[in-house]
C-alpha positions in Angstrom: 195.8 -66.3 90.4 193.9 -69.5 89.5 193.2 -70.1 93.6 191.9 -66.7 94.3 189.5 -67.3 91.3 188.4 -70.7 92.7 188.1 -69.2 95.8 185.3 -66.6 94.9 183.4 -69.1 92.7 183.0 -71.4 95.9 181.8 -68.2 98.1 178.9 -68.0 95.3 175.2 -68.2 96.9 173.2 -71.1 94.6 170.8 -69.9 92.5 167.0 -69.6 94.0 164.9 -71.7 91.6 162.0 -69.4 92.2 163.6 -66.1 91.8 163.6 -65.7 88.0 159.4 -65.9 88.6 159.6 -63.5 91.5 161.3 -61.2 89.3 159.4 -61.3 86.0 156.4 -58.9 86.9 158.6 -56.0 88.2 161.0 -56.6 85.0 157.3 -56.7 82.9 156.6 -53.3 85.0 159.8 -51.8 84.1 159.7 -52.4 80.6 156.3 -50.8 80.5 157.3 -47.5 82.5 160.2 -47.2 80.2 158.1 -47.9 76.9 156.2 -44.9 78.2 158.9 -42.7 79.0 160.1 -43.5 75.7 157.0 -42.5 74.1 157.3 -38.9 76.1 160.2 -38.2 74.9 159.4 -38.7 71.7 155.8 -36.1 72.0 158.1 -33.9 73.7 160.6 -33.9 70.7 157.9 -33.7 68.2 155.7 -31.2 69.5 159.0 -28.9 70.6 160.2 -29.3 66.8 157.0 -28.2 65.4 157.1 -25.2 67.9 161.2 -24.9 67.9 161.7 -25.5 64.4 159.9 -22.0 63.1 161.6 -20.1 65.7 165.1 -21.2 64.8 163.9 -21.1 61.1 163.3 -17.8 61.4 166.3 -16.9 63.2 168.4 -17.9 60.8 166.4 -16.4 57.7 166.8 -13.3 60.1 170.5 -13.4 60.4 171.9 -15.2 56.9 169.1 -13.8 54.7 167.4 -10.5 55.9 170.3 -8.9 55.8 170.4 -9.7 51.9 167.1 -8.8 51.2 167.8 -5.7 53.2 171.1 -4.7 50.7 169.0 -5.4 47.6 166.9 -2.0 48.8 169.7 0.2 49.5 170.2 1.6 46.2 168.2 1.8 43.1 172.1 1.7 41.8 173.0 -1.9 44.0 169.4 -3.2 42.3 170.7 -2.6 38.8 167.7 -0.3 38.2 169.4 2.7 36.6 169.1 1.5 33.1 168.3 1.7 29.5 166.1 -0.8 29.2 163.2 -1.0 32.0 160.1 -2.5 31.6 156.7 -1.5 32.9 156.5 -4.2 35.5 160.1 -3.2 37.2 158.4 0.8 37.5 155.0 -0.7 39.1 156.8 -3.3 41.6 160.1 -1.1 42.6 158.9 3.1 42.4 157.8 3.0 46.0 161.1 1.0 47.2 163.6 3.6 48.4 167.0 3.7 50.5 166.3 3.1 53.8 169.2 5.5 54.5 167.5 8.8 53.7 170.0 11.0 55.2 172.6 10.0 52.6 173.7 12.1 50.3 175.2 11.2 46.8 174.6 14.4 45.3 177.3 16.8 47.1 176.2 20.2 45.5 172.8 22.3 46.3 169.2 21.1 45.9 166.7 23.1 45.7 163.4 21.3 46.1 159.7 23.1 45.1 156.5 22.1 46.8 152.8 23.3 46.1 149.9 23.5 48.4 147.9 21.8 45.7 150.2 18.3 45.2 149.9 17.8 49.6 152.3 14.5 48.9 155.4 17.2 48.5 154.6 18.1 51.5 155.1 14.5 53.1 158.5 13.6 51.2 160.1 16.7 52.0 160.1 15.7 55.8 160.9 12.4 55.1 163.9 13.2 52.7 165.4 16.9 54.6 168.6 15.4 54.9 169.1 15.3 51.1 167.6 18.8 50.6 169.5 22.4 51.4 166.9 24.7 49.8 162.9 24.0 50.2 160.7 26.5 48.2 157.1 26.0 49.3 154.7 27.8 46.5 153.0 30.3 48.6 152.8 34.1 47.6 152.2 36.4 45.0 153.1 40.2 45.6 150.4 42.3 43.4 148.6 45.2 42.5 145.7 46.3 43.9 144.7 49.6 42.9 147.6 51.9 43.6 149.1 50.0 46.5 151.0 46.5 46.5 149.7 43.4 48.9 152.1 40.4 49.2 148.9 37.5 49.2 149.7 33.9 50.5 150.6 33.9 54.5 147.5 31.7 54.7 149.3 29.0 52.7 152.2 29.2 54.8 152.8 26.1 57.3 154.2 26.8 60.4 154.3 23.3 62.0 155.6 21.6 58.9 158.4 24.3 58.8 159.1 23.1 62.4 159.3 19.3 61.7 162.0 20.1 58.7 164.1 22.4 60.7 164.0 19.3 63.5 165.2 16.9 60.6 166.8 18.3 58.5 169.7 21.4 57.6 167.7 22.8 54.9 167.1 26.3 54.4 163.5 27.5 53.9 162.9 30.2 50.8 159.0 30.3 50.0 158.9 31.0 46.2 157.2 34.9 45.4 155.9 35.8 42.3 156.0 39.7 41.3 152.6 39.7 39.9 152.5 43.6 39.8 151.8 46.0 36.8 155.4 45.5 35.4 155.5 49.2 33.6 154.3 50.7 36.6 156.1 48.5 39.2 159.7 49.1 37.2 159.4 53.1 36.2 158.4 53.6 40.0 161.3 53.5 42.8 158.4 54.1 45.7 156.8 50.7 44.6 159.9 49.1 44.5 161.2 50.2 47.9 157.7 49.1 49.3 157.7 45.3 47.8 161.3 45.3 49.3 159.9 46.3 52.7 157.2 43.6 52.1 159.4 41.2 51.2 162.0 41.5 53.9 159.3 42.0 56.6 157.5 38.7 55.6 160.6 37.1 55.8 161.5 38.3 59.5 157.8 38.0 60.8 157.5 34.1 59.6 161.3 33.3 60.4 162.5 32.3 56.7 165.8 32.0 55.9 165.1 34.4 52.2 162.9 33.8 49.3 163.1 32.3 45.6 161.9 35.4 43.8 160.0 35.0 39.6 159.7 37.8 37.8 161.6 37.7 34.5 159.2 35.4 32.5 156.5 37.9 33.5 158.5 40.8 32.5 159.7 39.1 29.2 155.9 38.5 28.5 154.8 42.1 29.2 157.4 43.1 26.8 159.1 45.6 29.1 162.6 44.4 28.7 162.7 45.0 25.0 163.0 48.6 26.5 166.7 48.9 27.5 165.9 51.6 30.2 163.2 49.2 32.0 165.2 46.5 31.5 168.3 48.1 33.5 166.2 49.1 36.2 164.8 45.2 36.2 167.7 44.0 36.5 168.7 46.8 39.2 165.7 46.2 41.5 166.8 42.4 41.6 170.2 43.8 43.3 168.6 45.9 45.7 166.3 43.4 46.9 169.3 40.8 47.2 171.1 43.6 49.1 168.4 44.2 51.3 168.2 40.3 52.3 171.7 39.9 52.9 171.5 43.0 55.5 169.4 40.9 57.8 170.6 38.1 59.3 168.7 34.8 59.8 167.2 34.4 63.2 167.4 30.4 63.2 170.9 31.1 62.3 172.2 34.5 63.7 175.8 34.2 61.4 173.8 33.7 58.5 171.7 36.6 56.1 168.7 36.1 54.3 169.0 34.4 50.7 168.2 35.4 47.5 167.1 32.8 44.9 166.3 34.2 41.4 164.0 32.0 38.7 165.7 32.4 35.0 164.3 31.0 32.0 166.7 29.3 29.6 168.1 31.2 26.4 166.0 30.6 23.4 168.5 30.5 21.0 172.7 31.5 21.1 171.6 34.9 19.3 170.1 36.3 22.8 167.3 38.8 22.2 166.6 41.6 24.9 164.1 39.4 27.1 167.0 36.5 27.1 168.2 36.3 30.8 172.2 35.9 29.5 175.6 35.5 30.4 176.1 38.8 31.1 173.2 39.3 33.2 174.4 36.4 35.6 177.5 37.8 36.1 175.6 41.7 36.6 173.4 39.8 39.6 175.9 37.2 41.2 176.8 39.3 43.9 172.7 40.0 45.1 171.9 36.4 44.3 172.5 33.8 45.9 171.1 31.2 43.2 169.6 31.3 40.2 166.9 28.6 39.5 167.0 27.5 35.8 163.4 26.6 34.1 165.1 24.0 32.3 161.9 22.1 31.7 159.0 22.5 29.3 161.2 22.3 26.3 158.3 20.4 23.6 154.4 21.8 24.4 151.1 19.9 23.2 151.0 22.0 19.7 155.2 20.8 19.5 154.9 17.1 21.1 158.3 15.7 22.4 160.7 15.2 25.1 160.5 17.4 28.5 164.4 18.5 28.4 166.5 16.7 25.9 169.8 16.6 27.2 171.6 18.4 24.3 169.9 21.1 24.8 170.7 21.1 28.7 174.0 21.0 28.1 174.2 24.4 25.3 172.6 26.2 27.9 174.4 25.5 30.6 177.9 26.0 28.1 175.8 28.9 27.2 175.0 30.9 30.6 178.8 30.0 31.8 180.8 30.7 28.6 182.3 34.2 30.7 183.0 32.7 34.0 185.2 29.5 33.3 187.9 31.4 35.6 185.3 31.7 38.5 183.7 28.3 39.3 181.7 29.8 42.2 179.5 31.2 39.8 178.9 27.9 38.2 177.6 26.6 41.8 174.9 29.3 41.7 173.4 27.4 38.7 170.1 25.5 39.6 169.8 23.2 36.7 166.3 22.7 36.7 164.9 18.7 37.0 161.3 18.0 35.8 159.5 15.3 38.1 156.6 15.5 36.0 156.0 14.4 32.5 153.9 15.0 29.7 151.0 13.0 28.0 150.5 14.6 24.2 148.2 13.3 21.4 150.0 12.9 18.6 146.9 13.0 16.3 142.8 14.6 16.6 144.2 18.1 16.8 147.4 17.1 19.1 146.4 18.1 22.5 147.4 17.1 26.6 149.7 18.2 28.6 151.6 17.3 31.9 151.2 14.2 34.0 152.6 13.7 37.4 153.6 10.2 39.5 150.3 8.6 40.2 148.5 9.3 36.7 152.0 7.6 35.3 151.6 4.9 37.3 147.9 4.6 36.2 148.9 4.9 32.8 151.3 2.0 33.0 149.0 0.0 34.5 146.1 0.1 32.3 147.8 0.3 29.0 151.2 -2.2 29.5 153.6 -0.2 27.5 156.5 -1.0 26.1 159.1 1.8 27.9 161.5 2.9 24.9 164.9 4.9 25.6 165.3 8.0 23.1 169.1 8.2 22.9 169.5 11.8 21.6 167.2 13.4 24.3 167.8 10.4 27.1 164.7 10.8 27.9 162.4 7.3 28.6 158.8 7.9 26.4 155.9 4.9 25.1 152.9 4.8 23.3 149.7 4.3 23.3 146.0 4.2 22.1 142.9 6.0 24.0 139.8 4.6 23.9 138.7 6.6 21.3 142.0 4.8 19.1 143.6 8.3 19.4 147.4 7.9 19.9 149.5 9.2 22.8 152.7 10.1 23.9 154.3 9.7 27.5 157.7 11.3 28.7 157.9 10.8 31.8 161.2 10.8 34.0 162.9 7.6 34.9 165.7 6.9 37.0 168.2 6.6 33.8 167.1 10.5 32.5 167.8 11.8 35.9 170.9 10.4 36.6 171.8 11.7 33.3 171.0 14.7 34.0 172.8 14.7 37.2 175.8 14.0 35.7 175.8 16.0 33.8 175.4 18.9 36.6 178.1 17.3 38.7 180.5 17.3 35.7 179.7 21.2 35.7 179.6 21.6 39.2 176.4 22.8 38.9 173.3 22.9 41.9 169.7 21.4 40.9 166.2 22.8 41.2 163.5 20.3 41.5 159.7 21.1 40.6 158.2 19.8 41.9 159.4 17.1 44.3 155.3 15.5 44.7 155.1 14.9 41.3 157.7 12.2 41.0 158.0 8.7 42.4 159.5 7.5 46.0 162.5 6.3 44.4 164.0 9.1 42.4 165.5 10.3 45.9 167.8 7.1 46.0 169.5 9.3 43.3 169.8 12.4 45.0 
């Protein structure tokens, strides 16, 4: 080993005094060339992390934290917003926030849902929320007197196109609301007139391709005092049967299997002791062969001369126990039920005379706005209500729906197995349909 070492070291060429001064300006040169390409690399990494770094930034906002911002909007329920206690910034920041899921369903029984030609935002949110709807009732037509003869009025309201955009959304069934505006004497002692709003009725109804109608006629009757007389009020109450007979002779043309509906609009009971113009128990179960629902007006409870709450539960639920007391052996009947849902409120004076009267969504939101209320929650009615002062220092009332008064009510109607009937649907805000 040591003579193979020696060996090489006596093979090595002696160093060239002048080399290491041949060699220093090419090792200055290279020194300088890699100072530069050092520097490059470094602009390169800082100008690709200022351009890189946002990208990726985003990326990963995108995939760890969009998808939690994304689940706080998917229920008004997941965002802890179906409360007691809500304040008037929560309303302001969160009413126009809804499930981004709008074909989902949580209520599993019908919905009927009004709109009117005058509130055009109804319009807009029944297209966008079909899926959640099975009965839309546009407010178009009156069928009245005119002289001797009887006009159905209101196919100039009637939307075509929008029709056509639901049906390619949505399931629901279309049932523009009539209101029997004729002489009520006349219209119920004569079975000519009677025959002929029928043949109005069901002709409309096959020339405009509707799937039936929602029919209101009792509170009209009750007001002209005709069903205190027990003969008018049989044939009332017989007329409604024929025309539901009549509608369930034709089929529907949009789905041939299918007849025309009948939906009838009750008023609630005044009182357990049912007078002769109370729609009752009895009557339900007289009619729940013709009709196919019966929309319950149970709204309007308190007025501006009685200031209050819109529907206080309580008295929801003794109508309801009221109406059904005969048919606990037949729940079907109990699915005909439209519990009727306010999605407009009330604003009432509460001094100077009382005075006011209903609100709907954007005058709320106003309201809230301007005057910064504290939102109390009224146990026995579980209805949401504040107060306030005009500029004149007169002081006001506001019940106005929240989220934790429907889903009251909704329970309640789900316990009971109960269908809802909404009016109207543009009078609320965007989120109440996170409930539905």
């Amino acid at each position: 080993m040591y003579v193979r070492m020696g060996k090489r070291r006596d093979r090595r060429i002696p160093a060239d005094p002048n080399r290491e001064q041949q060699t220093e300006p090419a090792a200055r040169e290279d020194r300088r060339s890699s100072s530069i390409a050092s520097d490059r690399r470094l602009i390169v990494i800082f100008f690709s992390s200022l351009v890189l770094l946002p990208i990726f930034s985003l990326i990963v906002y995108r995939i760890k934290l969009a998808p939690q911002a994304t689940d706080k909007l998917l229920s008004v329920y997941d965002r802890s917003l179906v409360r007691p206690n809500v304040n008037y910034q929560e309303i302001l920041a969160e009413h126009s926030n809804v499930l981004e899921n709008s074909s989902h369903r949580h209520y599993t029984y019908p919905v009927l849902a009004y709109i009117t030609p005058w509130n055009p935002k109804g319009y807009e949110l029944a297209k966008r929320f079909i899926s959640k709807i099975t009965h839309i009732s546009p407010v178009w037509y009156d069928l009245k007197s005119e002289g001797r003869k009887l006009i159905l009025d209101g196919r100039h309201n009637a939307d075509k196109g929008w029709i056509s955009d639901l049906r390619m959304n949505g399931h629901a069934l279309v049932l523009p609301r009539i209101v029997l505006e004729a002489f009520p004497k006349e219209f119920l002692r004569k079975k000519k007139q009677q025959g002929k709003a029928i043949d109005l009725i069901v002709s409309e109804c096959r020339e405009m391709g509707y799937d039936g109608i929602v029919l209101e006629s009792w509170s009209r009757w009750a007001a002209y005092g005709v069903l205190d007389d027990p003969g008018l009020r049989t044939q009332a109450l017989q007329f409604i049967k024929q025309l539901g007979d009549a509608l369930h002779a034709v089929n529907s043309e949009r789905k041939p299997k299918h007849y025309l509906q009948l939906v009838y609009v009750i008023g609630p009971p005044h009182s357990r002791d049912l007078q002769a113009h109370d729609f009752g128990p009895e009557d339900l179960q007289t009619l729940s062969s013709a009709v196919d629902g019966f929309s319950l007006m149970t709204y309007d409870f308190s007025g501006p001369q009685n200031p209050g709450p819109n529907a206080p539960l309580k008295w929801i639920q003794s109508t309801l126990q009221l109406l059904l007391q005969n048919t606990r052996s037949d729940p079907s009947m109990a699915h005909k039920i439209l519990l009727g849902i306010n999605f407009y409120g009330n604003d009432f004076m509460l001094s100077e005379g009382f005075g006011g009267g209903a609100i709907i969504g954007k005058e709320y939101l106003s309201l809230l706005e301007k005057h910064k209320p504290v939102l109390q929650w009224e146990e026995n009615s579980a209805e949401h209500l504040f107060v306030y002062y005009d500029n004149k220092r007169v002081k006001h009332a506001v019940f106005y729906p929240s989220l934790m008064s429907i889903s009251k009510r909704l329970e309640e109607a789900q316990t009971l197995g109960v269908g809802i009937s909404i009016w109207e649907i543009g009078q609320g805000l965007d989120y109440f349909f996170d409930l539905l």
